[in-house]
C-alpha positions as CSV (number, residue, x, y, z in Angstrom):
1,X,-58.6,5.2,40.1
2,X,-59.6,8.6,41.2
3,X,-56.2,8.4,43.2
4,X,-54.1,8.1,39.8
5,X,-55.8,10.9,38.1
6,X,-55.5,13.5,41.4
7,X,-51.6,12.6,41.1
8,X,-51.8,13.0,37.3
9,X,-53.0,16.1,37.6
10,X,-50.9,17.0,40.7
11,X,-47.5,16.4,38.6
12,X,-48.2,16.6,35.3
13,X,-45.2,18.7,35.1
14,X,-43.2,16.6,36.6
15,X,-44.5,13.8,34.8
16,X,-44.2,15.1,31.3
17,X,-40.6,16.5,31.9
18,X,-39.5,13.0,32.7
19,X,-41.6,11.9,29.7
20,X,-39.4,14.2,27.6
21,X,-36.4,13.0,29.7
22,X,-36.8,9.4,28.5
23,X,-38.0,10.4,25.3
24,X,-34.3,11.8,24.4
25,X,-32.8,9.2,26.2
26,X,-34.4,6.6,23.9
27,X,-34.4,8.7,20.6
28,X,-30.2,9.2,21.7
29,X,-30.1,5.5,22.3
30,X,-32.0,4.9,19.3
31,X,-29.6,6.8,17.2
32,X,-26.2,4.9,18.4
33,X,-28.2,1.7,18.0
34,X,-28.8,2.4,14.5
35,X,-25.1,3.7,14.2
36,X,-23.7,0.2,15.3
37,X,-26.3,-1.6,13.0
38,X,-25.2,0.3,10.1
39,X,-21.4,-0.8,10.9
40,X,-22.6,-4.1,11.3
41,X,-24.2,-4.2,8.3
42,X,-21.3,-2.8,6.4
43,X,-19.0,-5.5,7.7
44,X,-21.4,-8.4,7.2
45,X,-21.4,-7.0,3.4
46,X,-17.8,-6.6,3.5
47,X,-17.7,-10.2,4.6
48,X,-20.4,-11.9,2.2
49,X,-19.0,-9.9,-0.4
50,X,-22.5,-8.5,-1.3
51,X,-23.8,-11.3,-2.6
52,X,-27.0,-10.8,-2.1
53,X,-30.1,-13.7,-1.1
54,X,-27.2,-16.2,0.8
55,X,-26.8,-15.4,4.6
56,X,-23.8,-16.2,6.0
57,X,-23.9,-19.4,7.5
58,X,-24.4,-20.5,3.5
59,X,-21.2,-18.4,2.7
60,X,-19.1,-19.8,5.6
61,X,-20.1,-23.3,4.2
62,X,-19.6,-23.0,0.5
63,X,-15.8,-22.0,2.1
64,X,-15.7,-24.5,4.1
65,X,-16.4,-27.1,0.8
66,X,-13.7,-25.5,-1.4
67,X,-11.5,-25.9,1.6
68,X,-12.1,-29.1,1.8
69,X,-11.6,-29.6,-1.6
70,X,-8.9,-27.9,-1.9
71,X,-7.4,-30.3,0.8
72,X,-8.5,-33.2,-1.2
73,X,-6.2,-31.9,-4.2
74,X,-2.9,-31.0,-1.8
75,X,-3.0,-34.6,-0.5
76,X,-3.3,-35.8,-4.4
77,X,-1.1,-33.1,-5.2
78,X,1.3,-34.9,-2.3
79,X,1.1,-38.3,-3.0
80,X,1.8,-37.5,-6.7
81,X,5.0,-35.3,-6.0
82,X,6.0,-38.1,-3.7
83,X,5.6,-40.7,-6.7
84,X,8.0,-38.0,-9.4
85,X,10.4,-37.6,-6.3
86,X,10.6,-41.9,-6.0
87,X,11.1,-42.5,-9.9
88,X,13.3,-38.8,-10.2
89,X,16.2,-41.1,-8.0
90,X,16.3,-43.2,-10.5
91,X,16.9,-41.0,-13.5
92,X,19.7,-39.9,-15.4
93,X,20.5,-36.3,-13.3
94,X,24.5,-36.4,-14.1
95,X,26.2,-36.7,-17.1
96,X,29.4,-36.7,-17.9
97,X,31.3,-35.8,-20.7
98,X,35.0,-36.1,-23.2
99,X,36.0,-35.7,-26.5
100,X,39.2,-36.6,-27.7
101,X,41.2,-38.1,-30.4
102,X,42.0,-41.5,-30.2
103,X,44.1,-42.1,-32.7
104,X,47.4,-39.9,-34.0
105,X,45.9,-39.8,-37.5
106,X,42.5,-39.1,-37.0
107,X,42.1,-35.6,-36.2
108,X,38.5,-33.6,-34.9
109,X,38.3,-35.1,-31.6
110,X,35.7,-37.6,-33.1
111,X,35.8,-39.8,-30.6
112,X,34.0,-39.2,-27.2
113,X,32.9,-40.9,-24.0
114,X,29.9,-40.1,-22.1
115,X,28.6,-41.2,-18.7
116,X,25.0,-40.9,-17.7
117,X,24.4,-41.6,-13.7
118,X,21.5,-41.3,-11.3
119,X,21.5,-39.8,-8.4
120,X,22.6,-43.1,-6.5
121,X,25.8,-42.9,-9.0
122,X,24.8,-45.9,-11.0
123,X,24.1,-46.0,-14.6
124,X,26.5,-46.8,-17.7
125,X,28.9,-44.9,-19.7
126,X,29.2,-45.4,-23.7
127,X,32.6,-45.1,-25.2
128,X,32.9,-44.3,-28.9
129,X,35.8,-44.7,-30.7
130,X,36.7,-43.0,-34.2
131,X,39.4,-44.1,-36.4
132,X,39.8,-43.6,-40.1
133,X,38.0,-47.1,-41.3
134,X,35.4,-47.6,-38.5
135,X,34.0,-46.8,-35.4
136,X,33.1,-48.9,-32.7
137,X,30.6,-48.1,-29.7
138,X,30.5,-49.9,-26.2
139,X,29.1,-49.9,-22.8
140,X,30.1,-50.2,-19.8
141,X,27.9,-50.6,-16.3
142,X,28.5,-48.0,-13.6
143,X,27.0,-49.0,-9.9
144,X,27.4,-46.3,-6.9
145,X,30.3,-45.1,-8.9
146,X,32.3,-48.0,-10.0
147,X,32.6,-50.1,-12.6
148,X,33.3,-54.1,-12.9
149,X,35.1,-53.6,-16.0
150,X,39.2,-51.4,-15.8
151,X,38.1,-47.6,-17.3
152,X,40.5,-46.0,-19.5
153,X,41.6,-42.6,-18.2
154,X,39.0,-41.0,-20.3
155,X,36.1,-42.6,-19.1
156,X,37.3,-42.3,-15.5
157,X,37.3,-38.7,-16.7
158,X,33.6,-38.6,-17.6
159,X,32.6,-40.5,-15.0
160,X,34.5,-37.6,-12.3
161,X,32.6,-35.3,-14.0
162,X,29.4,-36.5,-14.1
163,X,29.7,-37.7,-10.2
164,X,30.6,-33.9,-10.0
165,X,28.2,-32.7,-12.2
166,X,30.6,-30.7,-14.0
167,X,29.2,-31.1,-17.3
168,X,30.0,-27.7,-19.0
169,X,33.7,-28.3,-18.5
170,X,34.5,-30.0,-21.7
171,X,38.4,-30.1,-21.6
172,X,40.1,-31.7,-24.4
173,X,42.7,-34.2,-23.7
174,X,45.4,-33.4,-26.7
């Protein structure tokens, strides 16, 4: 023991100006530690959004739940486009339509066909007919364009357009 205190007091200099030496060596190693720890700590804010009393594992899992919820309502959100896209097909999407006067002495254009298709070109076209004294009204069945029953030149009109999809031009046939 006597040893350690003769070398003590042989070097104290020494001693205490590697002392001070690693005391500024610490205190400057202190101060970029405490540097990076405050960057840290602004990006772990910056990250929890300062919500304060939830670490970030707790964050990172509520996330994960809405995410998986969210994924829950894409796949309904799927399946239910999927459903509108199946029953869409079968919808009227094209029309087709003509005015005209079917008779000499009638005048207005009052009578009209008009031909409503889906998107597979099947559907039925109504024909209306005006005269002076009546009016009658049929049907006719259309099926990937064509129909069982002869079209006068009017309804194959309306049925061109609406397989065109032309419905704003409404030309009059005099």
């Amino acid at each position: 023991m006597d040893y350690i205190f003769s070398f003590i007091k042989q070097n104290f200099e020494i001693i205490v100006l590697y002392s001070v030496i690693i005391s500024i060596l610490s205190l400057v190693i202190l101060c970029i530690q405490g540097a990076k720890l405050s960057k840290l700590k602004k990006k772990y804010e910056r990250l929890s959004n300062n919500i304060e009393g939830k670490n970030i594992e707790e964050i990172i899992h509520e996330y994960y739940q809405k995410i998986d919820h969210l994924d829950i309502r894409m796949n309904k959100m799927d399946a239910l486009i999927e459903n509108v896209e199946r029953k869409l097909l079968y919808s009227i999407q094209k029309v087709g339509f003509v005015q005209y006067n079917a008779f000499d002495d009638v005048g207005g254009s009052l009578s009209f066909t008009i031909a409503l298709l889906n998107e597979q070109n099947t559907g039925f076209i109504l024909t209306n007919i005006y005269s002076r004294n009546n009016s009658i009204v049929y049907g006719k069945t259309i099926k990937d364009g064509k129909s069982t029953h002869t079209l006068s030149a009017e309804e194959l009109q309306a049925l061109d357009r609406a397989k065109n999809k032309s419905l704003d031009e409404y030309v009059k046939i005099a």
